[in-house]
PDB file of N, CA, C and O in Angstrom:
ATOM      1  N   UNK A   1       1.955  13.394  10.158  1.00  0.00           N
ATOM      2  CA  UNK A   1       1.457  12.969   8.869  1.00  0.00           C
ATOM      3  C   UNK A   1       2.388  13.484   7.785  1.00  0.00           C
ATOM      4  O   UNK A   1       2.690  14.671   7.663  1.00  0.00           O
ATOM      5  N   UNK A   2       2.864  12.393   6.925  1.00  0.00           N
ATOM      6  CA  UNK A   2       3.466  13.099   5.339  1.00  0.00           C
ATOM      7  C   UNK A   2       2.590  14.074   5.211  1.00  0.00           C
ATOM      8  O   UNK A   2       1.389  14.131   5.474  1.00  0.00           O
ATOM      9  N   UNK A   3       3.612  15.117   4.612  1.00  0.00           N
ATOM     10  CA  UNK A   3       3.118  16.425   4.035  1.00  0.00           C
ATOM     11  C   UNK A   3       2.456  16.251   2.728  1.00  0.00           C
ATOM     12  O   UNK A   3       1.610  17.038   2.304  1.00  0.00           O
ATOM     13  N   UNK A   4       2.890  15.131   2.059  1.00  0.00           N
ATOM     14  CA  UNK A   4       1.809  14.921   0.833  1.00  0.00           C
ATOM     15  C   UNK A   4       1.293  13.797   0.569  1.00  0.00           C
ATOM     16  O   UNK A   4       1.400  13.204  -0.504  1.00  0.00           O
ATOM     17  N   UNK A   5       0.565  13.349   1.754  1.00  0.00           N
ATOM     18  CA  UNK A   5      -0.128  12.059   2.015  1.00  0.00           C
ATOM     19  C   UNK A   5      -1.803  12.645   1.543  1.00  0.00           C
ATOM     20  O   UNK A   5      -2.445  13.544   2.086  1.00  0.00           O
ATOM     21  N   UNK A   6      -2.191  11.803   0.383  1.00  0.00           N
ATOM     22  CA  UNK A   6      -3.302  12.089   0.026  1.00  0.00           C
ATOM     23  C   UNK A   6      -3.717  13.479  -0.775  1.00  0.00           C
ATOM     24  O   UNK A   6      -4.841  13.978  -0.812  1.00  0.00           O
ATOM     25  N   UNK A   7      -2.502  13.972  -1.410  1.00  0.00           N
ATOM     26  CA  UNK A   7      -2.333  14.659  -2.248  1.00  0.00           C
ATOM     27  C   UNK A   7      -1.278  14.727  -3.042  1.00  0.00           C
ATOM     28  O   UNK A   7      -0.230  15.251  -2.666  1.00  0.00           O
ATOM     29  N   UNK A   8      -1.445  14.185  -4.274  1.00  0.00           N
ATOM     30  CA  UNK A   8      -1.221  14.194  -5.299  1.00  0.00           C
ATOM     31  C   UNK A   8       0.599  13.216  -5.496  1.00  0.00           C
ATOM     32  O   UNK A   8       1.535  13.331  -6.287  1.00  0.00           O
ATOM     33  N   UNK A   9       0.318  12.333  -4.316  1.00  0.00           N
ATOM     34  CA  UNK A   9       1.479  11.846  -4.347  1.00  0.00           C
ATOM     35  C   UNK A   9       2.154  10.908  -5.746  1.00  0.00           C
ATOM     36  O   UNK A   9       3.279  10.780  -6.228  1.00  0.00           O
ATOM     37  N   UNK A  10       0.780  10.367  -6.060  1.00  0.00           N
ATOM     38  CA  UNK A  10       0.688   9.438  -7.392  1.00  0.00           C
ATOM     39  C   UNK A  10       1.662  10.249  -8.445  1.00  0.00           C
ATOM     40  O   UNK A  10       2.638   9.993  -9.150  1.00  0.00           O
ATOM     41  N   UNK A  11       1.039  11.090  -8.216  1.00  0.00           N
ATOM     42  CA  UNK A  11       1.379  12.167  -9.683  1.00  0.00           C
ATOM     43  C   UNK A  11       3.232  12.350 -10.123  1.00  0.00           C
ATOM     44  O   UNK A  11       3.987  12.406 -11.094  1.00  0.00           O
ATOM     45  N   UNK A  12       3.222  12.376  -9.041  1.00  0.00           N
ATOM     46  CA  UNK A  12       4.904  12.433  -9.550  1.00  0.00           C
ATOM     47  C   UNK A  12       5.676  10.879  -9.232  1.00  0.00           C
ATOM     48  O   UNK A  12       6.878  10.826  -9.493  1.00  0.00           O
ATOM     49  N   UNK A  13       5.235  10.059  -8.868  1.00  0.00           N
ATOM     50  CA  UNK A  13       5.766   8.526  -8.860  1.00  0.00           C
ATOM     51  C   UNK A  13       6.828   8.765 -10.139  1.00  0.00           C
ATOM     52  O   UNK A  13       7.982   9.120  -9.901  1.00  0.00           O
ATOM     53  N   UNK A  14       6.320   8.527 -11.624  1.00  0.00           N
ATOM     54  CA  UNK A  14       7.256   8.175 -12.564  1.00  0.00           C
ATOM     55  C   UNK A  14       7.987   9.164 -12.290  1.00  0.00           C
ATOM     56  O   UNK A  14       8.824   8.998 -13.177  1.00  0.00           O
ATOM     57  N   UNK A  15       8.353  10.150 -11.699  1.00  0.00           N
ATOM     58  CA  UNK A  15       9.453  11.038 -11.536  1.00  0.00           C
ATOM     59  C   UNK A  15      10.399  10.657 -10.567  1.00  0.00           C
ATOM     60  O   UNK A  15      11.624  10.749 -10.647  1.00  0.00           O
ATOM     61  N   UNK A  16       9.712  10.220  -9.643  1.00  0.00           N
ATOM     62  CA  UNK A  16      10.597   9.563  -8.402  1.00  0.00           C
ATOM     63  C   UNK A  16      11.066   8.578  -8.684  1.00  0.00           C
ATOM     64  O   UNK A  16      12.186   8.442  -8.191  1.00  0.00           O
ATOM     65  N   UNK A  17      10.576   7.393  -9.555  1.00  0.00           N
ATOM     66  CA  UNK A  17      11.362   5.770 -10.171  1.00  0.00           C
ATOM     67  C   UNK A  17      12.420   6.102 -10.511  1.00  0.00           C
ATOM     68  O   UNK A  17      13.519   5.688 -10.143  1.00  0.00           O
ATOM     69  N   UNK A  18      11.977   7.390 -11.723  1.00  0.00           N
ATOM     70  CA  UNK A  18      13.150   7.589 -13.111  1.00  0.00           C
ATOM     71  C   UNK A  18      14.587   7.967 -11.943  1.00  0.00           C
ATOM     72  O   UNK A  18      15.596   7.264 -11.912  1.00  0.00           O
ATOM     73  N   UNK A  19      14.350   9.382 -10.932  1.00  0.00           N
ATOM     74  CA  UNK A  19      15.239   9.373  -9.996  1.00  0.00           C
ATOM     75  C   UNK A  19      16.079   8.227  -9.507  1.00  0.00           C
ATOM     76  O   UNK A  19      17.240   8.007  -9.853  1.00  0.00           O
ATOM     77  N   UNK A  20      15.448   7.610  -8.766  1.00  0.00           N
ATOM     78  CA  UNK A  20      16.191   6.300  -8.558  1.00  0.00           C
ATOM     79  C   UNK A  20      17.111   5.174  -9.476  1.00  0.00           C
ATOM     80  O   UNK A  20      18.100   4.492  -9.209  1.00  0.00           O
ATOM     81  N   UNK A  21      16.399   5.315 -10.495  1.00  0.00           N
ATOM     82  CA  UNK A  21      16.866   4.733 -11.540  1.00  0.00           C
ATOM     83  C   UNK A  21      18.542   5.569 -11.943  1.00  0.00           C
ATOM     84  O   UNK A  21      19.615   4.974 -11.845  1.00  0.00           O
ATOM     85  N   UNK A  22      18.435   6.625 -12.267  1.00  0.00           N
ATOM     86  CA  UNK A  22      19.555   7.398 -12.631  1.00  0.00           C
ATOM     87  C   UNK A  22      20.437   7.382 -11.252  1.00  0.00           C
ATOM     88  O   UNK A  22      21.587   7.020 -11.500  1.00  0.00           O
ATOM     89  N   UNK A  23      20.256   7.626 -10.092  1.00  0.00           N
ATOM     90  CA  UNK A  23      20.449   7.804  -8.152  1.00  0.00           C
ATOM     91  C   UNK A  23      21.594   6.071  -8.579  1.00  0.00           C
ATOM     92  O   UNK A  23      22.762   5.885  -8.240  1.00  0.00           O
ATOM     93  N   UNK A  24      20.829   5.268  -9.255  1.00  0.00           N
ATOM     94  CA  UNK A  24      21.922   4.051  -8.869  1.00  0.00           C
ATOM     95  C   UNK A  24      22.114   3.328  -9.481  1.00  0.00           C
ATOM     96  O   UNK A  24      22.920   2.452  -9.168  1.00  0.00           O
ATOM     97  N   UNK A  25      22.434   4.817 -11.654  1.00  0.00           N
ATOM     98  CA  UNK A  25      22.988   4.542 -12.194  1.00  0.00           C
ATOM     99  C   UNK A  25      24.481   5.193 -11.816  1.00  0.00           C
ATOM    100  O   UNK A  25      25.554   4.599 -11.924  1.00  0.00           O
ATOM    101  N   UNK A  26      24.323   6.276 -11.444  1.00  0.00           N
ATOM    102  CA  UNK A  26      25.566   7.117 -11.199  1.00  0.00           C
ATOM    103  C   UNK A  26      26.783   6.590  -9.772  1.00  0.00           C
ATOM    104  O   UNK A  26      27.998   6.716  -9.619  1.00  0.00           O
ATOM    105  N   UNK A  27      25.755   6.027  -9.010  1.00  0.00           N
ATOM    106  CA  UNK A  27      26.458   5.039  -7.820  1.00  0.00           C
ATOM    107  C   UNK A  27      26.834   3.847  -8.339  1.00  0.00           C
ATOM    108  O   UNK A  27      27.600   3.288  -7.554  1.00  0.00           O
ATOM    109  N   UNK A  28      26.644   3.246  -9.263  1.00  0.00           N
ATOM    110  CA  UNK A  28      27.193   2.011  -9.451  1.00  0.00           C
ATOM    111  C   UNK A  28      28.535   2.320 -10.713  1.00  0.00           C
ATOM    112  O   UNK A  28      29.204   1.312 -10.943  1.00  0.00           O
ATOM    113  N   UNK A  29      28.905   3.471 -11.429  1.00  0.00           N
ATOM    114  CA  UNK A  29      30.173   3.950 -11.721  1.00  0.00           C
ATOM    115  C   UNK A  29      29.957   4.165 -13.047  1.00  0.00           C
ATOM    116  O   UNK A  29      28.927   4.047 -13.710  1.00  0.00           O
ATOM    117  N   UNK A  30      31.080   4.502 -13.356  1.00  0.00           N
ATOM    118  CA  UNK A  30      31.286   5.932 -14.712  1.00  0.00           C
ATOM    119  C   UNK A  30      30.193   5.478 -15.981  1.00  0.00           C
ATOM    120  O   UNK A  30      29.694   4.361 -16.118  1.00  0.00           O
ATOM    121  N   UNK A  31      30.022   6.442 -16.684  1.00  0.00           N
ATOM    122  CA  UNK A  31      28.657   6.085 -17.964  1.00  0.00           C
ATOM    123  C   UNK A  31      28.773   5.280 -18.945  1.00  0.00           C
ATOM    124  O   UNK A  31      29.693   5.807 -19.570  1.00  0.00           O
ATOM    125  N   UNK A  32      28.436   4.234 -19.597  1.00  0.00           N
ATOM    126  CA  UNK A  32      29.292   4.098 -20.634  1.00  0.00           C
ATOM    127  C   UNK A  32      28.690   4.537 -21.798  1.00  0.00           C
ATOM    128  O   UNK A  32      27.584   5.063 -21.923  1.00  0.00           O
ATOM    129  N   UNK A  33      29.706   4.213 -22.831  1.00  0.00           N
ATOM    130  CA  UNK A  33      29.356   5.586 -23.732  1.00  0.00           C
ATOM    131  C   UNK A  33      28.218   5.538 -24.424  1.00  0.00           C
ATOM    132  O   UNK A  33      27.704   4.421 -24.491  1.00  0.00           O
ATOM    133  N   UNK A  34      27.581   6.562 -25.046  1.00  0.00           N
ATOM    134  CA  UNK A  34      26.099   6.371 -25.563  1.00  0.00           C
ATOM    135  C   UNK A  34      25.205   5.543 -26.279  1.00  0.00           C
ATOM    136  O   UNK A  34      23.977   5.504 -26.197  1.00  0.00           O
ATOM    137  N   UNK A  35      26.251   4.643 -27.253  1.00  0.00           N
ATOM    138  CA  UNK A  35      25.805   3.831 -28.096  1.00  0.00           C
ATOM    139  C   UNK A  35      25.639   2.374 -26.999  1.00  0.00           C
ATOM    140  O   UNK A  35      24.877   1.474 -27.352  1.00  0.00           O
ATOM    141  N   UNK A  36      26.441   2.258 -25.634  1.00  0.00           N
ATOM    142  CA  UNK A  36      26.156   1.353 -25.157  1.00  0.00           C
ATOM    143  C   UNK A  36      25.277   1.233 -24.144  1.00  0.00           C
ATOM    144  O   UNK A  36      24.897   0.167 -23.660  1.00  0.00           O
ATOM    145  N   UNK A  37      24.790   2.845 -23.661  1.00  0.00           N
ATOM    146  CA  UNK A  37      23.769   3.248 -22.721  1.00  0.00           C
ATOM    147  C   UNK A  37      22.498   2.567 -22.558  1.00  0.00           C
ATOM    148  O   UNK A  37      21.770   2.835 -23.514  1.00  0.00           O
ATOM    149  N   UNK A  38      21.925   1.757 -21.684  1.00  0.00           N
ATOM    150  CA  UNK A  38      20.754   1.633 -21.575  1.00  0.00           C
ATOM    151  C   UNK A  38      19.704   1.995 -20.523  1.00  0.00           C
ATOM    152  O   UNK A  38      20.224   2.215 -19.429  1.00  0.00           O
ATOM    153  N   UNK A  39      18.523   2.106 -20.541  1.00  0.00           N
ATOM    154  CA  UNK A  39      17.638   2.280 -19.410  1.00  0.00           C
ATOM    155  C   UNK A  39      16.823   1.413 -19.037  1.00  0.00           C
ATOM    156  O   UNK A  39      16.055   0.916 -19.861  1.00  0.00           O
ATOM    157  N   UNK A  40      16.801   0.996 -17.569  1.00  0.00           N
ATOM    158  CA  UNK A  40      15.847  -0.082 -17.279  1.00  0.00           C
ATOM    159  C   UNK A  40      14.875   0.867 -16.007  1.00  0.00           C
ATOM    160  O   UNK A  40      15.416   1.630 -15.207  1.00  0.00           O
ATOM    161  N   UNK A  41      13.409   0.610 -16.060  1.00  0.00           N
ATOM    162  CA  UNK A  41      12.626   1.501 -15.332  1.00  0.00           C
ATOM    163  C   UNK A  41      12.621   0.016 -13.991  1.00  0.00           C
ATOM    164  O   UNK A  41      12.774  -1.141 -14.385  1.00  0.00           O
ATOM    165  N   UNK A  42      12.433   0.325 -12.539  1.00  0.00           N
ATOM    166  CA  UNK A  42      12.953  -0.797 -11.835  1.00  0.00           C
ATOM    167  C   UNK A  42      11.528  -0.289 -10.803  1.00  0.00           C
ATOM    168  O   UNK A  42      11.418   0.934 -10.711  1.00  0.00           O
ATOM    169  N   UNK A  43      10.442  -1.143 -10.029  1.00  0.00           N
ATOM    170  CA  UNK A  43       9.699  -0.432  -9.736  1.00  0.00           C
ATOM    171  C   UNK A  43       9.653  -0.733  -8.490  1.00  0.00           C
ATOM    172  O   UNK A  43       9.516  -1.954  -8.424  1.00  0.00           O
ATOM    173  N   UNK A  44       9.719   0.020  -6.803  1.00  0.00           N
ATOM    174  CA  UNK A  44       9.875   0.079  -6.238  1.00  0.00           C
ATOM    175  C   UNK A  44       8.355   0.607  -5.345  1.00  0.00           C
ATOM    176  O   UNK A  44       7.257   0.818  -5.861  1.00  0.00           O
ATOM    177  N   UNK A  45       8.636   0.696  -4.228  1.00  0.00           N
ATOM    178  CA  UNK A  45       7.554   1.220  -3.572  1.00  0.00           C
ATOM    179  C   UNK A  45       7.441   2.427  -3.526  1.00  0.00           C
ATOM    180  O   UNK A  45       8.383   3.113  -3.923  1.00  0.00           O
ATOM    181  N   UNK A  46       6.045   3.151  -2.940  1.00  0.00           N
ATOM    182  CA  UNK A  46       5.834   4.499  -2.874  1.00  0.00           C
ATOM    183  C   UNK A  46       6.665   5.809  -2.430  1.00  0.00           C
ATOM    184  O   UNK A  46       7.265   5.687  -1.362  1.00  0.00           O
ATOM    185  N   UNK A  47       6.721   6.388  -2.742  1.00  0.00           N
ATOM    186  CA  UNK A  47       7.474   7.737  -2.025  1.00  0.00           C
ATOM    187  C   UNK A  47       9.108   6.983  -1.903  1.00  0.00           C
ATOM    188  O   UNK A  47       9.596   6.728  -0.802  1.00  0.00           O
ATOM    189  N   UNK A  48       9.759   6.717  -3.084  1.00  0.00           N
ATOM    190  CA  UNK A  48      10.891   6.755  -2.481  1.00  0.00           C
ATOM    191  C   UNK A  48      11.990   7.745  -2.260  1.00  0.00           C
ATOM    192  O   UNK A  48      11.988   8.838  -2.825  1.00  0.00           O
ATOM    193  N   UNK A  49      12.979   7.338  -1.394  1.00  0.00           N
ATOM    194  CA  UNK A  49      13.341   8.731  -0.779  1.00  0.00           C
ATOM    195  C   UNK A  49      15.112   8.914  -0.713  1.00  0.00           C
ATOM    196  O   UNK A  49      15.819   9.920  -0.772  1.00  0.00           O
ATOM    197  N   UNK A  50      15.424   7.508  -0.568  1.00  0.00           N
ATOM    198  CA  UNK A  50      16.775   7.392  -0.226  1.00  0.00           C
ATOM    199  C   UNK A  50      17.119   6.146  -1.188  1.00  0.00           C
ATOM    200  O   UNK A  50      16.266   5.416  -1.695  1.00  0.00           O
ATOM    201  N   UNK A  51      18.763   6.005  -1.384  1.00  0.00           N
ATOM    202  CA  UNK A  51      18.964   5.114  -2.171  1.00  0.00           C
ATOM    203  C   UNK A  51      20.390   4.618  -1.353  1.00  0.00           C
ATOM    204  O   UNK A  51      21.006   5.630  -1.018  1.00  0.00           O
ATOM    205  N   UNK A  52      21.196   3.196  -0.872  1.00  0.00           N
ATOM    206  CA  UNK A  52      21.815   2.848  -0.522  1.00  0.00           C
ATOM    207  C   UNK A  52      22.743   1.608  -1.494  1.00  0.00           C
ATOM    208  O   UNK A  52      22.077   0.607  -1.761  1.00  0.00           O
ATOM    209  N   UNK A  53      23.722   1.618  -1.848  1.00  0.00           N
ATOM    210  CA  UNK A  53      24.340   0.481  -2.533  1.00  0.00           C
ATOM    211  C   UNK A  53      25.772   0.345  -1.810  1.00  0.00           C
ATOM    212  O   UNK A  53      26.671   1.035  -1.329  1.00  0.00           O
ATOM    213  N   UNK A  54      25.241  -1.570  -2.148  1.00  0.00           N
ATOM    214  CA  UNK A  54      26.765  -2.400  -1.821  1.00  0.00           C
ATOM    215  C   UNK A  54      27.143  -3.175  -2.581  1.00  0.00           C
ATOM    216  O   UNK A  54      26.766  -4.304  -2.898  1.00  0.00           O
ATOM    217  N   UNK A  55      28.593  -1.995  -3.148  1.00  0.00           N
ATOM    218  CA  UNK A  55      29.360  -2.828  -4.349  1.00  0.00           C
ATOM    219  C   UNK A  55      29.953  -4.279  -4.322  1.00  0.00           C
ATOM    220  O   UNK A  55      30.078  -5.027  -5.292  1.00  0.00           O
ATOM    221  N   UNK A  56      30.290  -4.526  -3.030  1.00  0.00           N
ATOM    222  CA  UNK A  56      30.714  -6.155  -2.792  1.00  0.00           C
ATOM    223  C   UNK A  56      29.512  -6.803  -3.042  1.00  0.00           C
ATOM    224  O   UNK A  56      29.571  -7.524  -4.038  1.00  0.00           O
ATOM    225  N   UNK A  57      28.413  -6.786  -2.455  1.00  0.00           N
ATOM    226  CA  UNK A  57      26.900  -7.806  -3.065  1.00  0.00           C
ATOM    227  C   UNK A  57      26.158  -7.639  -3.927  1.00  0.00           C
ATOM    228  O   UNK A  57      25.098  -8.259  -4.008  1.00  0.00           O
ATOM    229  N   UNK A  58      26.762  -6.270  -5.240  1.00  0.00           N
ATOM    230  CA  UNK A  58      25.645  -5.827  -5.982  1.00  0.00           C
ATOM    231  C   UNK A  58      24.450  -5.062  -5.643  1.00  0.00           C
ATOM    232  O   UNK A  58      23.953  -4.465  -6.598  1.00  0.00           O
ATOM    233  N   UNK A  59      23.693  -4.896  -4.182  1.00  0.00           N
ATOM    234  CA  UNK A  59      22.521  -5.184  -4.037  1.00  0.00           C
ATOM    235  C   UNK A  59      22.366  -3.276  -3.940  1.00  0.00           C
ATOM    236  O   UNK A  59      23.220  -2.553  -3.428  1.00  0.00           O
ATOM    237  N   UNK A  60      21.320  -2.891  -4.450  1.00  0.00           N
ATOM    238  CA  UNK A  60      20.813  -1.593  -4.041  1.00  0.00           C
ATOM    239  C   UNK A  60      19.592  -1.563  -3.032  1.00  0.00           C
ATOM    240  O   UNK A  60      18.725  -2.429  -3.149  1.00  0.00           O
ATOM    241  N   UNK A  61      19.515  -0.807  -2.257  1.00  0.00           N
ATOM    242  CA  UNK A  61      18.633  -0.613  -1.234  1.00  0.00           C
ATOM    243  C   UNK A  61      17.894   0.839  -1.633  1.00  0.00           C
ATOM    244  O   UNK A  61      18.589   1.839  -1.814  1.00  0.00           O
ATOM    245  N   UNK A  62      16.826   0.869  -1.723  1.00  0.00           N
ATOM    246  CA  UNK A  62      15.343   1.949  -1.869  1.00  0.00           C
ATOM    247  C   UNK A  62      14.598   2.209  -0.525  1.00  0.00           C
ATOM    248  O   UNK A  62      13.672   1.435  -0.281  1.00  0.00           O
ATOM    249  N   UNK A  63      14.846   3.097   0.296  1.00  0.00           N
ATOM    250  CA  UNK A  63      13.622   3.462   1.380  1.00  0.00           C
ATOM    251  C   UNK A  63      12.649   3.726   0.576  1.00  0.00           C
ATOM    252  O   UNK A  63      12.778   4.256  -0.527  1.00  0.00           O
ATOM    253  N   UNK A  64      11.510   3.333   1.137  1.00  0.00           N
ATOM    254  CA  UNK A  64       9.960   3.853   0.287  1.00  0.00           C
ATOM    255  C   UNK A  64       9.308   4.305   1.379  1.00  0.00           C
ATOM    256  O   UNK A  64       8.544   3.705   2.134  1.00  0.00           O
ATOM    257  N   UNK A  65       9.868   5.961   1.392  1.00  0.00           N
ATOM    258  CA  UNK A  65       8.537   6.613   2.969  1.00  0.00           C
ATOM    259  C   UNK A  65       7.562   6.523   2.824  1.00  0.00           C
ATOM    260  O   UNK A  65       6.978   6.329   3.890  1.00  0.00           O
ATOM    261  N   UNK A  66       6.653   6.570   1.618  1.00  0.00           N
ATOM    262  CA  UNK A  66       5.255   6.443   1.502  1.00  0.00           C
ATOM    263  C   UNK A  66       4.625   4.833   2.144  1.00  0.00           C
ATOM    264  O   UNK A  66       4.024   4.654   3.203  1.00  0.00           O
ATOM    265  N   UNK A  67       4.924   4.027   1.320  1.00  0.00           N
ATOM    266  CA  UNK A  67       4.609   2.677   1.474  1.00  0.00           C
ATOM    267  C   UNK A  67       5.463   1.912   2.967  1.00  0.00           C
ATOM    268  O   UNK A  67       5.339   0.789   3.456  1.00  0.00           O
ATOM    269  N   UNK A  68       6.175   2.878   3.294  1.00  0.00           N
ATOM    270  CA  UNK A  68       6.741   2.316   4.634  1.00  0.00           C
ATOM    271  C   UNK A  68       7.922   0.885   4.539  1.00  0.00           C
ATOM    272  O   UNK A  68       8.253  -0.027   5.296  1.00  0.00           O
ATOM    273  N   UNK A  69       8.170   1.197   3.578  1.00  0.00           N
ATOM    274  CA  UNK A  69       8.393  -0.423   2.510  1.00  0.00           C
ATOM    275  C   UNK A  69      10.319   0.047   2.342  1.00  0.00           C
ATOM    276  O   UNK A  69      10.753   1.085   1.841  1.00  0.00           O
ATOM    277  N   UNK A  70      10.904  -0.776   2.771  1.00  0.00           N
ATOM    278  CA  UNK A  70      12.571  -0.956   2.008  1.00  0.00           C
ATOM    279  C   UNK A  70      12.615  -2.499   0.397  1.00  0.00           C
ATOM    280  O   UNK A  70      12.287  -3.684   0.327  1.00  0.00           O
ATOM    281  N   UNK A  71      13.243  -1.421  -0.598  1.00  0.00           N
ATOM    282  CA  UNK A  71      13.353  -2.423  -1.751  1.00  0.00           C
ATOM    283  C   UNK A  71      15.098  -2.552  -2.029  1.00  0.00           C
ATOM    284  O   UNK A  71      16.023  -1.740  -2.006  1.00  0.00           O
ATOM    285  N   UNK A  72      14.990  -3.950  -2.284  1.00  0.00           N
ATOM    286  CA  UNK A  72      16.106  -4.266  -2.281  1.00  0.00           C
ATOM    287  C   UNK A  72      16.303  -4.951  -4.345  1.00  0.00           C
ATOM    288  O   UNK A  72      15.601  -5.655  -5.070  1.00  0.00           O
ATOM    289  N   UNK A  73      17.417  -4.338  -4.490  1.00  0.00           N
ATOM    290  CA  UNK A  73      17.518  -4.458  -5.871  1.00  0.00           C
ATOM    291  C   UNK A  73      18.710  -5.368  -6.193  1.00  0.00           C
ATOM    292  O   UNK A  73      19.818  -4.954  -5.851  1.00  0.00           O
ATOM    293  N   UNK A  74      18.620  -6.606  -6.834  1.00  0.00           N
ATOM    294  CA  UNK A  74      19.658  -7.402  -7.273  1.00  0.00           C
ATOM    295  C   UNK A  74      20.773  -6.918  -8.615  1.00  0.00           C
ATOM    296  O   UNK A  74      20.943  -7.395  -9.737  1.00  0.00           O
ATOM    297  N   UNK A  75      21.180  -6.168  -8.148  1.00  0.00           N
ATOM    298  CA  UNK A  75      22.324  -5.006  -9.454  1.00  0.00           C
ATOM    299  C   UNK A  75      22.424  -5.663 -10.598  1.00  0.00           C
ATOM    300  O   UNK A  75      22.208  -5.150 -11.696  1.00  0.00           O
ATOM    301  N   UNK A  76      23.017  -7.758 -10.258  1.00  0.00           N
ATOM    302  CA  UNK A  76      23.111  -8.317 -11.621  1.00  0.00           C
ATOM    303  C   UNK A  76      21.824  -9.039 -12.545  1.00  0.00           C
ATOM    304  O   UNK A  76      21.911  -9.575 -13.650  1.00  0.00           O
ATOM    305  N   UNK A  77      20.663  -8.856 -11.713  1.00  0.00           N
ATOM    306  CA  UNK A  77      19.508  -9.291 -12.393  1.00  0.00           C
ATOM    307  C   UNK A  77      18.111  -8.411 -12.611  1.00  0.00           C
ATOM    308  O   UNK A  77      17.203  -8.417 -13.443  1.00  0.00           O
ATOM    309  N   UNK A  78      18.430  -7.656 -11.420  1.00  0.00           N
ATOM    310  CA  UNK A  78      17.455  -6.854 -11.573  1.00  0.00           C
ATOM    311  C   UNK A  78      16.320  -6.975 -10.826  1.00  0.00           C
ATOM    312  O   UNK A  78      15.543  -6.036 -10.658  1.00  0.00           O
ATOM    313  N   UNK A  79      16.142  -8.271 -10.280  1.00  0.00           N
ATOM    314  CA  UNK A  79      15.207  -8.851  -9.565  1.00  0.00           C
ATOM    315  C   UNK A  79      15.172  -8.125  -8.259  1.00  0.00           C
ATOM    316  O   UNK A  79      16.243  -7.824  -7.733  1.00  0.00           O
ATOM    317  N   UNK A  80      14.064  -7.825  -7.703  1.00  0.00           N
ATOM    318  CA  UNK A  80      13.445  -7.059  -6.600  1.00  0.00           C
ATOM    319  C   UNK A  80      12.631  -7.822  -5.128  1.00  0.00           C
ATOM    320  O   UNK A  80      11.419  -8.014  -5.033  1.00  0.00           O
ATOM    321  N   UNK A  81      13.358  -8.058  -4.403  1.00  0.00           N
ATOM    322  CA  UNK A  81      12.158  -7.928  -2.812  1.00  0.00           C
ATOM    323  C   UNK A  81      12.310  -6.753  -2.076  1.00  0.00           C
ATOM    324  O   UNK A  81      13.204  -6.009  -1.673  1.00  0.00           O
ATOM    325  N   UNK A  82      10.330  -6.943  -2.040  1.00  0.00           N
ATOM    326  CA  UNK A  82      10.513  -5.726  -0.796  1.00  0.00           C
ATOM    327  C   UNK A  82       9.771  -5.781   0.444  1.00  0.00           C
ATOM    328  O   UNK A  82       8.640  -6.246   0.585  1.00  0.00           O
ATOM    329  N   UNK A  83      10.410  -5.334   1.210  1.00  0.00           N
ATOM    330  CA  UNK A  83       9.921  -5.540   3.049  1.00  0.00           C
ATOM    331  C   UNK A  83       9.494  -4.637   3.908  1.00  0.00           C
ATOM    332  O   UNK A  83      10.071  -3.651   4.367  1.00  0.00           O
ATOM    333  N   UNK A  84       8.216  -5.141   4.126  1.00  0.00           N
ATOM    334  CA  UNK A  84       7.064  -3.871   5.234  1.00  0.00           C
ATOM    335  C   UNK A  84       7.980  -3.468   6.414  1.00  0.00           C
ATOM    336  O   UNK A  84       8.306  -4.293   7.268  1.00  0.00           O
ATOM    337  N   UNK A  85       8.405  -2.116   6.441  1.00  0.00           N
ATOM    338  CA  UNK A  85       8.979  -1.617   8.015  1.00  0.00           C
ATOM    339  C   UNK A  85       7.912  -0.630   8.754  1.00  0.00           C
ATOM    340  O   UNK A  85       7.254   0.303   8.293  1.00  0.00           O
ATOM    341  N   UNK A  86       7.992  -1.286  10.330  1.00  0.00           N
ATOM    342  CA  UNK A  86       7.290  -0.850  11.348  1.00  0.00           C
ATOM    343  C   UNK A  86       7.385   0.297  11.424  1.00  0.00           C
ATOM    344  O   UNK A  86       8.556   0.346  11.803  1.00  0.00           O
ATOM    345  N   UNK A  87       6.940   1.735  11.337  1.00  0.00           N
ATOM    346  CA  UNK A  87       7.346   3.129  11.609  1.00  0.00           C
ATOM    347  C   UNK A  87       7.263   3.148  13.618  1.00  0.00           C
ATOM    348  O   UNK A  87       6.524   2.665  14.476  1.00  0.00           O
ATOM    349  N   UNK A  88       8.423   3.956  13.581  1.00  0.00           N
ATOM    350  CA  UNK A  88       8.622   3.903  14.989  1.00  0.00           C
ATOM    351  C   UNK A  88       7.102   5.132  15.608  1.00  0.00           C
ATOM    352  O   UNK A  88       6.934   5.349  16.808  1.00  0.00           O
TER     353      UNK A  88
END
């Protein structure tokens, strides 16, 4: 069993998005400068944990251990599917 399954996992979600969010701002390359900085909140499934990107397709990949769920992120639109995985 997750160690924080049914406790208090909710609670830190917006902490874990914002993570991700920054996780694959810094993977997709250098900052630009402040006046051109923006933030987009991108919403993914539960407990995410890992973050994967491919610069040839744009696409970012999100494990979600909680929800058991992989999200796949379209880099140039932003647009999101996500897909139920079987736990072994």
């Amino acid at each position: 069993m997750h160690r924080g399954a049914g406790r208090g996992v909710g609670r830190r979600g917006w902490q874990t998005g914002l993570l991700v969010v920054v996780l694959v701002a810094a993977l997709l390359g250098a900052p630009a400068p402040a006046a051109a900085r923006s933030k987009t909140t991108i919403p993914v499934g539960s407990g995410p944990n890992a973050v994967a990107v491919n610069p040839a397709t744009n696409k970012i990949y999100v494990s979600n251990q909680v929800s058991n769920t992989v999200t796949v992120i379209d880099g140039a639109s932003n647009a999101t599917s996500t897909t139920k995985v079987e736990p072994r």
